[in-house]
N, C-alpha and C positions, 0 to 999 in steps of 0.2 A: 504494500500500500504506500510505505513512502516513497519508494521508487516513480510511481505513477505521480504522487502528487508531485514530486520533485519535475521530473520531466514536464508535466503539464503546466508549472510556471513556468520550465525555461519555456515554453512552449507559446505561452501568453507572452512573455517578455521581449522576444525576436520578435515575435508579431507587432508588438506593440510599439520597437524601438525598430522595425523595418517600417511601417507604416506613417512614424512618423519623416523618418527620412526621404521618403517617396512622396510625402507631403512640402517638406523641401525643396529638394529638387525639381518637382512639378508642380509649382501650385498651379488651383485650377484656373481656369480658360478665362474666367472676368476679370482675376487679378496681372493674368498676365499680356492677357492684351488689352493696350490701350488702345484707342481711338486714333489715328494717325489722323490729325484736322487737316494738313497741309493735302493730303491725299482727299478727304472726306471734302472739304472745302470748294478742294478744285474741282472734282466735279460735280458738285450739289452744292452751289454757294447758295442756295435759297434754302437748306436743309438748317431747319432748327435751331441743332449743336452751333451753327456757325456763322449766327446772327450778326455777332459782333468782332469773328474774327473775318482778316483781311489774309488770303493765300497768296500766294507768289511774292514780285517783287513790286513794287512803283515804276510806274511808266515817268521820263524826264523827257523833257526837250533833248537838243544839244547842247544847252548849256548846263545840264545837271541838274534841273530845277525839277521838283514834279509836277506832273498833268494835272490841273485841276478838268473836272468833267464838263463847267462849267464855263470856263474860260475856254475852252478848248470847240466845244460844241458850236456858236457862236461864227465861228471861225471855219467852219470845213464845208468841204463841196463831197456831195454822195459821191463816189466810182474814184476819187482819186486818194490811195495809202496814205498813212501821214508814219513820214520816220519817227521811231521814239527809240530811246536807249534804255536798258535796264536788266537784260538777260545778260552773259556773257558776250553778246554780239547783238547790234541792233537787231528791231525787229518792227515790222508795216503793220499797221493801224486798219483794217480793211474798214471804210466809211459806207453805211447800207444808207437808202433812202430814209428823210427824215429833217436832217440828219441824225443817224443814230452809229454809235460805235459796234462791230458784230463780236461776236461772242469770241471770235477766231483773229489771230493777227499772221503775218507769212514773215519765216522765217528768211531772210534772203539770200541765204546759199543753194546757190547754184550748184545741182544735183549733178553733172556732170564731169566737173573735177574743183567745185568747192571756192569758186570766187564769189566775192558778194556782188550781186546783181544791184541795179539799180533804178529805181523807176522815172520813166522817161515821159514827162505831163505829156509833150508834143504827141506823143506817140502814142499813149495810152497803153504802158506794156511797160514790164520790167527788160532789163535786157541787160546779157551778161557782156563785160568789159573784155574776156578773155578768149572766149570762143564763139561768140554772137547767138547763144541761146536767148531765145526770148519765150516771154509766159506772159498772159493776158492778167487782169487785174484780180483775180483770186488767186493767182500763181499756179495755174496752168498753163505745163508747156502747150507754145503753141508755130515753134520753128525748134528745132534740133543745134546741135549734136545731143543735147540734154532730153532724156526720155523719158523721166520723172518731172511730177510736177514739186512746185518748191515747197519745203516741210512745211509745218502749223504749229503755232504754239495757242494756248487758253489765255483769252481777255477777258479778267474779271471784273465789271464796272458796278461798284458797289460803295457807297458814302461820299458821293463827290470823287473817289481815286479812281483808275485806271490800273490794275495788278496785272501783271503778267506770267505766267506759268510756263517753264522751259516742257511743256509737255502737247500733244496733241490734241486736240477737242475728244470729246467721248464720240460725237459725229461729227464727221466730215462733212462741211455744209460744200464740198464738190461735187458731191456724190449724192447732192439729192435730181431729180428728174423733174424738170419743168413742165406742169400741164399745161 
C-alpha cells in the first residue's frame, strides 16, 4: 500500500509540475496573440479597434512638410498623380473624381529594371527615363519593354492626414471591369 501511495504522488507531482511548465511555455492563444493594429489598421481602417489609430507613414510635400487633406484637396485636378514622399521612395497620389484622394497611391518603379518613372502632365502617362516604358494614369503599362504594371501601395485618408502603407491594396482597383 505504501508503494502505490508513494508512486501515485510522484504521479500527481510530474503531472502537476509538467503541466505547469507547458503552461509556460505555451500560454494560450488570447495571451499570446496580440492584435497587430498596423496590419489590422491597414486594411480595415474603418474597423473599431482602430478609431483613433493612424497606420503607415504621413504623406509630405517635397519639402518634408505633411499633407494636410484639407489644404491639399482644394488644390488638385481629378486624373492627374500628385508626388508625395514618405515610404522609402516616393510615391503618386492617384486623384479620382470629386476631387477625392483613392484609396491606392503607384509606386513608381518601373517594373522593368527599377528606374523611377515619372509623370508627364503633357502626356498624360508616367514614363520611364531609362528604357521608354510608359503606363497610363493608374500605372498601367501601356508601351513596353516593361510588362508589368507599376506596384500599389494603401492610402489611408483619415483625421485631416494622408498615411501611406508600403503595402498593396486588399483590391486592386485595376482589376475591377467597367460596365
Amino acid at each position: 500500500m505504501t508503494k502505490n501511495r508513494r508512486q501515485f504522488l510522484q504521479y500527481i507531482i510530474a503531472g502537476t509540475a509538467g503541466s505547469v511548465t507547458l503552461g509556460l511555455l505555451f500560454p494560450p492563444a488570447s495571451q499570446s496573440q496580440k492584435v497587430d493594429l498596423e496590419k489590422l489598421c491597414s486594411s480595415s481602417p474603418y474597423n473599431s479597434q482602430c478609431e483613433n489609430y493612424l497606420p503607415g507613414v504621413r504623406a509630405e510635400d517635397s519639402q518634408g512638410k505633411p499633407i494636410e487633406v484639407s489644404a491639399l484637396i482644394p488644390n488638385i485636378k481629378p486624373g492627374i498623380p500628385v508626388l508625395v514622399k514618405g515610404l522609402p521612395k516616393v510615391a503618386y497620389l492617384v486623384i479620382n473624381d470629386g476631387p477625392k484622394i483613392a484609396e491606392y497611391g503607384i509606386n513608381p518603379v518601373c517594373t522593368h529594371l527599377g528606374c523611377t518613372v515619372e509623370w508627364k502632365t503633357e502626356r498624360s502617362r508616367f514614363e520611364c527615363p531609362c528604357h521608354g516604358s510608359q503606363y497610363d494614369a493608374q500605372g498601367r503599362v501601356i508601351k513596353g519593354p516593361a510588362k508589368r504594371s507599376l506596384p500599389l501601395v494603401t492610402v489611408i485618408v483619415k483625421q485631416n492626414q494622408i498615411r501611406l502603407v508600403e503595402r498593396k491594396p486588399a483590391i486592386d482597383p485595376r482589376s475591377k471591369v467597367n460596365n
